[in-house]
N, C-alpha and C positions, 0 to 999 in steps of 0.2 A: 261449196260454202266458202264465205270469203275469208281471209287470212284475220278481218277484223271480228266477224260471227265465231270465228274458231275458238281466238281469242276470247271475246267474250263469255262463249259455253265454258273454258275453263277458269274464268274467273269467276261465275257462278257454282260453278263446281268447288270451287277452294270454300266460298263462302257456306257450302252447301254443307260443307266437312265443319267447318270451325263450328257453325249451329248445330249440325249432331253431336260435338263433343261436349257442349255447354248443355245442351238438353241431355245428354248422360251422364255428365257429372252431377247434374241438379238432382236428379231421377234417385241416381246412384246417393247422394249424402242425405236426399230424404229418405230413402228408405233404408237407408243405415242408423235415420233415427241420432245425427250427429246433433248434438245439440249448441241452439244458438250459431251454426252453420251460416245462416242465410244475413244475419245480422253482421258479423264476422267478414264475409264477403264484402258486403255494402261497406263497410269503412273500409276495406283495402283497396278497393276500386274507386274509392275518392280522396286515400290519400294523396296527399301533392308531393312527395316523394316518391311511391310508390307509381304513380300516374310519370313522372319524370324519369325514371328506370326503364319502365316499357316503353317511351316515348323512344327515348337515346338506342333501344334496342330496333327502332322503327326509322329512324334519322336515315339513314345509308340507304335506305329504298325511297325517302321523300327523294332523298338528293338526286337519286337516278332519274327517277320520273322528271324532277323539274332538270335536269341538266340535258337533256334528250329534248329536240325539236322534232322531232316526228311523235304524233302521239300512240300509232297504232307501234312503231318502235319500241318506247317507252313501255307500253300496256305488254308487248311481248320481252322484254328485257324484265319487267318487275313478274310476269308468271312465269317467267326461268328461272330468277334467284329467291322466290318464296318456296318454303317446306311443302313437301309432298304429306307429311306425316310430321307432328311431335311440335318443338318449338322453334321460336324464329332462332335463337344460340344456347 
């Protein structure tokens, strides 16, 4: 398999994780029967502070990709420095 299919399988892989934990946290507050949860969410996910926090917490992995002229480089430098587990800090 080549260095860039490698790469790729674990980029799908990361992404494969982030959707299982959103789909169990969903899973998990509706049947905890949390109320007003899903409303709650929606405004924090559109606030524009809130939206500008995780962005700045994302800055430093824009900046590697675009500072890297090779892109299969890039694509294996940013699956080196994202979380295996938990959050990006």
């Amino acid at each position: 398999m080549s260095d860039l299919k490698i790469l790729t399988v674990k980029l799908i892989g990361a992404c494969e994780q982030l959707y299982a934990e959103r789909t169990l946290l969903e899973s998990m507050m509706t049947g905890a029967k949390v109320p007003g949860w899903r409303a709650m969410f929606e405004r924090m996910k559109n606030d524009p502070e809130t939206r500008t926090h995780i962005h700045a917490q994302f800055q430093p992995l824009y900046d590697l990709v675009q500072r890297e002229a090779d892109a299969d480089k890039a694509l294996e430098e940013l699956l080196r420095v994202l979380p295996k587990h938990g959050r990006m800090n």
